[in-house]
FIZA-249912 format. One record per residue: residue in one letter; x, y, z negated of N, C-alpha, C in turn. Coordinates in steps of 0.001 Angstrom, whole numbers, plus 500000, padded with zeros to 6 digits. Each point is the difference from the previous one (the first is absolute). Layout:
% residues N
AXYZXYZXYZ/...
END
This chain:
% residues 308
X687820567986305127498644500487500307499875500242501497/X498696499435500983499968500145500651499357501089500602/X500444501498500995499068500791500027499800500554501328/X499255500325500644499148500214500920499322501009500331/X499963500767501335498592501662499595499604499649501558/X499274500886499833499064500128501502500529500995501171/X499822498712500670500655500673501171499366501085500773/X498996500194500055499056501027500571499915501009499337/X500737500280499048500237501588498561501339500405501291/X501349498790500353501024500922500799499735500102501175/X499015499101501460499992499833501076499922502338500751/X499345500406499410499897501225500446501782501081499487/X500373499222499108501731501067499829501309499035500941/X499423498935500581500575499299500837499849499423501232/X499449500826500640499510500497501098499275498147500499/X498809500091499428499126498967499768500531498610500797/X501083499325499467501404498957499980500225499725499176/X499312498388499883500121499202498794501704499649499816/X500653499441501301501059499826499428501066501332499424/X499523501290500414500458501160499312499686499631498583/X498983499856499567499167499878498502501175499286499457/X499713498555500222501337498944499661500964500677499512/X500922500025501131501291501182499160499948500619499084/X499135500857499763499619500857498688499957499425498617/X498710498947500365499782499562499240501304498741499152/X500837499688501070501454499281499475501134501316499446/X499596500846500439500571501363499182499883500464498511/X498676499441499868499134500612498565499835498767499515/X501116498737499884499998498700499311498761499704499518/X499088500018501259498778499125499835500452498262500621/X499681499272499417500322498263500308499198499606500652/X498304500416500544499140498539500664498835501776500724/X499719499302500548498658500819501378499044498669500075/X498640501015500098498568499759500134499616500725501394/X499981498659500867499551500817501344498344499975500438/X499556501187500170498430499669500377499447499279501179/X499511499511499892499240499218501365499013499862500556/X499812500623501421501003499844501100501082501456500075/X499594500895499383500126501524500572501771500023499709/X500573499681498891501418500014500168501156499054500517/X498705498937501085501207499220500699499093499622501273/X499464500739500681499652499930500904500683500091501247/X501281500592500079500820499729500903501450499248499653/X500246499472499085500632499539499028500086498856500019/X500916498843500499499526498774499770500708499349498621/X499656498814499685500425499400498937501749500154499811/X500476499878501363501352499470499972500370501474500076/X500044501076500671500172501272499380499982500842498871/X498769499462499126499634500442499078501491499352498861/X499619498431500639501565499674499140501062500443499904/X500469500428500877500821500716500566500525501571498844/X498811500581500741499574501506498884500530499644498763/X499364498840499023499967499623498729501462499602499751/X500715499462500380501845499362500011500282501439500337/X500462500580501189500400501163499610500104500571498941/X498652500435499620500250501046498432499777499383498739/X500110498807500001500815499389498898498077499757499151/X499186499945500957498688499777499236499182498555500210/X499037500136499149498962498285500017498595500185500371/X499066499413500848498921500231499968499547499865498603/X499025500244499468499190499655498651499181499307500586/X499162500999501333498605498923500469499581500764501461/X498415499922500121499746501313500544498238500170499890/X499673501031500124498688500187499304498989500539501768/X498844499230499385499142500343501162499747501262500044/X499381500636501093499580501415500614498845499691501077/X498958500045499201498416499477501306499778501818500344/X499975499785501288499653501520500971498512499751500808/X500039500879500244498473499991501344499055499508500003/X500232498524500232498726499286500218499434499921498846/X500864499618498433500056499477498855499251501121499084/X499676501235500554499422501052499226498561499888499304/X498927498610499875498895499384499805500863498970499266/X500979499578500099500416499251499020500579499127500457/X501118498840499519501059499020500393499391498517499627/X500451499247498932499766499031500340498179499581499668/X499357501350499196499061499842499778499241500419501083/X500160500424501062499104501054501076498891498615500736/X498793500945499682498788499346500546500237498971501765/X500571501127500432500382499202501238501210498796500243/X499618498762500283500758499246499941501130499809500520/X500067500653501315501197500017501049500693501088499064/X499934500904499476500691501096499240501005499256498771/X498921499005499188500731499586498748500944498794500517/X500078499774501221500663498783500417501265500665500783/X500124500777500724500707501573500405500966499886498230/X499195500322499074501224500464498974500764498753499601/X499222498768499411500693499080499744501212499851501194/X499560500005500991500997499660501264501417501126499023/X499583501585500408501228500901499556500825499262498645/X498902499518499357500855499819498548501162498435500117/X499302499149500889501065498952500567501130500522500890/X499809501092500801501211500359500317500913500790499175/X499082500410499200501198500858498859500756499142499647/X499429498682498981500514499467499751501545498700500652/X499519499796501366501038499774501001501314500863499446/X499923501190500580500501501113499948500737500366498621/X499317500026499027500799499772498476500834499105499909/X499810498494500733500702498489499499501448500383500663/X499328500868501222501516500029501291501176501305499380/X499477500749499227501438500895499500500369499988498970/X498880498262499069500886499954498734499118500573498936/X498709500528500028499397500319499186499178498998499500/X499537500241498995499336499104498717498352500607499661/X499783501059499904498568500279499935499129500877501011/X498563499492500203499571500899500810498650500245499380/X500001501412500365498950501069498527498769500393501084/X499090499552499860498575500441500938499237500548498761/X499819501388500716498832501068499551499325500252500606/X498517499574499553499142500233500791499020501344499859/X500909500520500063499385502095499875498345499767500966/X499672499012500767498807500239500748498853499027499707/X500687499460499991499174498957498820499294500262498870/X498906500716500180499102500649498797498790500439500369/X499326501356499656498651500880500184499476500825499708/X499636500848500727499433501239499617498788500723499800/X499001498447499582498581500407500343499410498750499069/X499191500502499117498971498484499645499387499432500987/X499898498592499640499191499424500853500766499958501757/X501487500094500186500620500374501131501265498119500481/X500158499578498602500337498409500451499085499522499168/X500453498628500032499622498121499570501179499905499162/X500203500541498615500943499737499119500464498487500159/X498854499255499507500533498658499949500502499534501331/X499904500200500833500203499507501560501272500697500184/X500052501389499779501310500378500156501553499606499145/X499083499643498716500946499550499066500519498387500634/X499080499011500317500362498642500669500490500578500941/X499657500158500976501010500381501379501444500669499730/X500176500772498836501543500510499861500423498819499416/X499646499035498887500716498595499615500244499345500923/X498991499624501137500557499122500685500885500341500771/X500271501165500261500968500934500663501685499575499292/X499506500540498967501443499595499179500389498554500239/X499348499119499582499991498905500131500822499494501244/X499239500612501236500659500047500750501763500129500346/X499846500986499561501935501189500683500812499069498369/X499188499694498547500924499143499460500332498940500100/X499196499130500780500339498314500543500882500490501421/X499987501273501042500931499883500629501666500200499507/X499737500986499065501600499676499780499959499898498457/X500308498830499658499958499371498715501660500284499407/X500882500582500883501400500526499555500152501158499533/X498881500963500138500014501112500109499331500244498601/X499836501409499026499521500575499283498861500624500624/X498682499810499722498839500966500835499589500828498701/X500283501596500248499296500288498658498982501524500422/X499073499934498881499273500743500697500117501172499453/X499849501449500460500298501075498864498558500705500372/X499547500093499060498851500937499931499692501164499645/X498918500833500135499831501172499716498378500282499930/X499650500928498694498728500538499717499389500252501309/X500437501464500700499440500498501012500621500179501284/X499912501200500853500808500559500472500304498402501249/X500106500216501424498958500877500556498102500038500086/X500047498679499254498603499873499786499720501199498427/X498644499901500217499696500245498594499785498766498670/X500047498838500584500057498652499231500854499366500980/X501226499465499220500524498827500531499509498976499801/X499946498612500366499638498772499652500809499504499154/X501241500199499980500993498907498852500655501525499828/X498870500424498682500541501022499360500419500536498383/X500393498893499474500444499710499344500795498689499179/X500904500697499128500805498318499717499104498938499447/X499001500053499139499235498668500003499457499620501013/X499269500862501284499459499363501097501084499137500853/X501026500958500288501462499287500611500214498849499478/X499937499532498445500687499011499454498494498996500267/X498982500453500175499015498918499751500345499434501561/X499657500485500940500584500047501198501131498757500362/X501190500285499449500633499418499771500286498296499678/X499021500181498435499470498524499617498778499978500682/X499522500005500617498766499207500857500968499628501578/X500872500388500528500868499503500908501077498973499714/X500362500173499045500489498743499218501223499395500567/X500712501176500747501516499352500536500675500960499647/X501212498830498923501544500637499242500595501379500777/X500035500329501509500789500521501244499368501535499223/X498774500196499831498969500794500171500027500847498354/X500485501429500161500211500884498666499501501185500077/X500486501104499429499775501495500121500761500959499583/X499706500695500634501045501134500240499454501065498787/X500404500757498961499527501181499741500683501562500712/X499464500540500140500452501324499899499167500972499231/X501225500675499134499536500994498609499229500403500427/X500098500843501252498639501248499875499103499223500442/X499268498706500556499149499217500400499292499854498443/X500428499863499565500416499988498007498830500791499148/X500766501383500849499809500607498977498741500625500708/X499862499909501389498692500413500181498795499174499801/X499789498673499158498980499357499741500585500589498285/X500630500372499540499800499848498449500665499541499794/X500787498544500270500765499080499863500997500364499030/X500332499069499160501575500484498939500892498854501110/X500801500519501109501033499268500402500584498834499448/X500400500571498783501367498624499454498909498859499296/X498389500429499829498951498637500130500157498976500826/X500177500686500954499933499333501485501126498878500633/X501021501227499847501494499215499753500010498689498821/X499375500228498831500285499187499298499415498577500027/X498769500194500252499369498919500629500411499055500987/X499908500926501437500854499511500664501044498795500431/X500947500752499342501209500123499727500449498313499205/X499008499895498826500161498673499016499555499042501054/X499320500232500972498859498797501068500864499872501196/X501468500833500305500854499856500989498792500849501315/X499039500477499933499163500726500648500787501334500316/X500633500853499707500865500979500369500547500133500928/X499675499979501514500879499936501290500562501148500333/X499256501716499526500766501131500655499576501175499002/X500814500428499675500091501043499747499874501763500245/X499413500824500226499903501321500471499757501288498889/X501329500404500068500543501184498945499088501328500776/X500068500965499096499676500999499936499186500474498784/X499289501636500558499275500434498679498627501185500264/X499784500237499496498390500734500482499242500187498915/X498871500580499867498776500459498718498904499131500010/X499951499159501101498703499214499617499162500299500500/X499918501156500650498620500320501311500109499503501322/X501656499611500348499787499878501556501638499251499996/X500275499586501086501596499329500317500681501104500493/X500351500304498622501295501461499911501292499880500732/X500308498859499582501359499573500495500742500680499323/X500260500520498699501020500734499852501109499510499137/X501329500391500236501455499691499465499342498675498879/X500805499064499483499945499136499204500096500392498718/X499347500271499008499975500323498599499936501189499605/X499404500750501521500295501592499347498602500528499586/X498649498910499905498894500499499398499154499371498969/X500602498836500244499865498359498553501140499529499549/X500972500464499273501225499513500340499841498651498812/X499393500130499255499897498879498679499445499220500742/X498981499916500513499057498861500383500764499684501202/X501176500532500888500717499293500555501459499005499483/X500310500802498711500843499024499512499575498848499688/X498391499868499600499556499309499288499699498280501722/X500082500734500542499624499210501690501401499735500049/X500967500365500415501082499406499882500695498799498927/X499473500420498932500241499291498359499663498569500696/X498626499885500420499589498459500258500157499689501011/X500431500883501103500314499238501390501818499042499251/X500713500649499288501202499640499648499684499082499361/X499128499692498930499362499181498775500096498606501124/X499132500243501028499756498798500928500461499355501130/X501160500991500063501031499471500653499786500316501727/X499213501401500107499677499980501280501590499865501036/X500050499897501256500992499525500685499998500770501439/X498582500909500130500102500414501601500519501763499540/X499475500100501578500469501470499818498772500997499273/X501086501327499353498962501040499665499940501064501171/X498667500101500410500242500564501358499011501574499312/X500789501253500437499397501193499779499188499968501018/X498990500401499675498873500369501059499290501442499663/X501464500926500170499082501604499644500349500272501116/X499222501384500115499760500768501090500253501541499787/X501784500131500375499859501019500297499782500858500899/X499248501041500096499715501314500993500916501019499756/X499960500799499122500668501073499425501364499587499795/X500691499024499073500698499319500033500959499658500516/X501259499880500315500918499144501187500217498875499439/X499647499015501348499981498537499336501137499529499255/X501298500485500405501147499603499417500114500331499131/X499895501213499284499795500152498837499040499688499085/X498663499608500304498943499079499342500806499201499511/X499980498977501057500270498732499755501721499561498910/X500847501052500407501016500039499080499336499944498143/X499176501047500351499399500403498256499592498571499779/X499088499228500786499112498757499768501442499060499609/X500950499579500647500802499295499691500682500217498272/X500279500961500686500288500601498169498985500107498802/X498930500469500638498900499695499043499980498270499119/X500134498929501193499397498658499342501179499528499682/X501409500254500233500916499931499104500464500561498805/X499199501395500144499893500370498223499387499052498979/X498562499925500491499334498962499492500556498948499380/X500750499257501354500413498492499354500568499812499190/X500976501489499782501219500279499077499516500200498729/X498880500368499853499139500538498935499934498694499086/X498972498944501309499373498744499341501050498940499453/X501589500564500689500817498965499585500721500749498012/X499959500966500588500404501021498929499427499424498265/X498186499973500275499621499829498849500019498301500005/X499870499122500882499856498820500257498813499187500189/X500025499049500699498750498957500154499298499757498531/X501006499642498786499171499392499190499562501027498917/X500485501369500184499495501272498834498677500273501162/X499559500124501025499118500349500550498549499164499544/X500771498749500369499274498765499631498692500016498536/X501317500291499386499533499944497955499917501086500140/X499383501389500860499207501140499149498485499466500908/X500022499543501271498549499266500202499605499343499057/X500457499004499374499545498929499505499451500910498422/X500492500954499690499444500706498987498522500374499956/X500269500419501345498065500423500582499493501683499333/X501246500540499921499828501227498784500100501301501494/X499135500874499712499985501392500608501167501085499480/X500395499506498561501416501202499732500922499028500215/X500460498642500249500450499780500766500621500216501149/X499306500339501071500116500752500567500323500679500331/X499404500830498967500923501346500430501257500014499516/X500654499338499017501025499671499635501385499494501464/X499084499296500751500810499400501113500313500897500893/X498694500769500717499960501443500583501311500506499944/X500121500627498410501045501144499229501671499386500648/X499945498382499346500839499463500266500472499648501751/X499179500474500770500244499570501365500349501840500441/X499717500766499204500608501558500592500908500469499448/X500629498852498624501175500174499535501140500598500636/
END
């Protein structure tokens, strides 16, 4: 299993030094890092970064965009043209930048990309201009995984690709293999979403590029520990990421404050290895044949049997 957390939960207990992070994180037998971009390799070059990664015995996974400043009206959708041409540019250098330390996916969220007002964009205009966008950054690197991870709200009050059917429609109207999506639970769970839907779908279409653990109530991106507030409906997300043979990393994306990251992230490790132990415990094909039953005491039957 490949696993992964965020580097910006340790940059403040490590005196904000990514390659401090590294170490740690080769301490707490994490295998692969998700670097943001530009903000965690801005002084960093490729061949350093390589460097960092051989040292502590780690793999890129990918690295995920980070639009700042200008991008606050929005990225590849923003009314102004020099702006949406500005992001595509960032997202080709990410991608540079991913190919050069060995990484495989690069995750653009477009947190600005949305609205806070009726009558405030050109849906349809904004919606074509982000395809051809994609279109774009996926015919430049056709080696690469482009996947998109979305979210309901937050920092807009409407995102544009805010949810998994919009993402996936998205998707098929761009119409290149390179081009997937990312879920993350609490992205999930703050539209309503049943996760392991998502995954499952997905997942059968080879559409599954990234993964993002955590847990929360459904009002807002909690970020909290992995399974400590859905823990069924996360076994149940794991069940089919395994079902389908996912292959990248599971990258925690909580946020602790209160918290010490090292100890978070220890629980999280242990957390999704309980899990797996669980799903191997009862097995692929008893999980299988109580779905296929379609029964609610069912269910709960499996439940009982998974707190055995």
């Amino acid at each position: 299993m490949k696993l992964a957390t965020r580097i910006n939960s340790f940059l403040p207990k490590f005196n904000h030094d990514v390659g401090e992070v590294l170490q740690e994180f080769n301490r707490l037998g994490l295998t692969h890092v998700d670097l943001n971009y530009p903000e965690h390799v801005e002084n960093i070059s490729a061949d350093k970064m390589n460097e960092l990664l051989q040292q502590n015995h780690l793999k890129a996974n990918g690295v995920a965009l980070r639009f700042r400043s200008e991008f606050i009206n929005g990225e590849l959708g923003n009314a102004d043209q020099s702006i949406s041409s500005n992001a595509v540019k960032l997202c080709k250098e990410a991608c540079d930048y991913c190919r050069e330390v060995g990484g495989e996916v690069v995750t653009i969220w477009l947190g600005f990309d949305g609205f806070d007002y009726s009558f405030q964009i050109d849906y349809e205009k904004v919606w074509n201009q982000i395809k051809a966008c994609m279109i774009e950054i996926t015919d430049y690197a056709p080696d690469l995984k482009i996947s998109i991870e979305y979210k309901p709200f937050q920092p807009r009050a409407y995102a544009f690709l805010d949810s998994f059917g919009v993402a996936l429609s998205m998707v098929h109207e761009v119409g290149r293999e390179n081009l997937g999506i990312t879920l993350d639970y609490c992205h999930m769970l703050m539209k309503h979403e049943n996760p392991a839907y998502g995954a499952s779908i997905l997942g059968s279409r080879q559409k599954l590029f990234g993964v993002h653990l955590n847990d929360g109530y459904g009002l807002n991106d909690d970020g909290l520990m992995i399974g400590t507030s859905s823990l069924i409906k996360t076994i149940e997300f794991i069940y089919y990421t395994k079902l389908h043979n996912y292959d990248h990393a599971f990258y925690f994306d909580t946020f602790p404050i209160i918290e010490d990251p090292v100890e978070e992230c220890e629980r999280n490790i242990n957390m999704i290895k309980k899990i797996d132990g669980i799903i191997d415990r009862l097995g692929m094909n008893y999980i299988a044949d109580v779905i296929k039953q379609n029964s609610a005491v069912k269910v709960s039957d499996l439940v009982l049997e998974i707190l055995a």
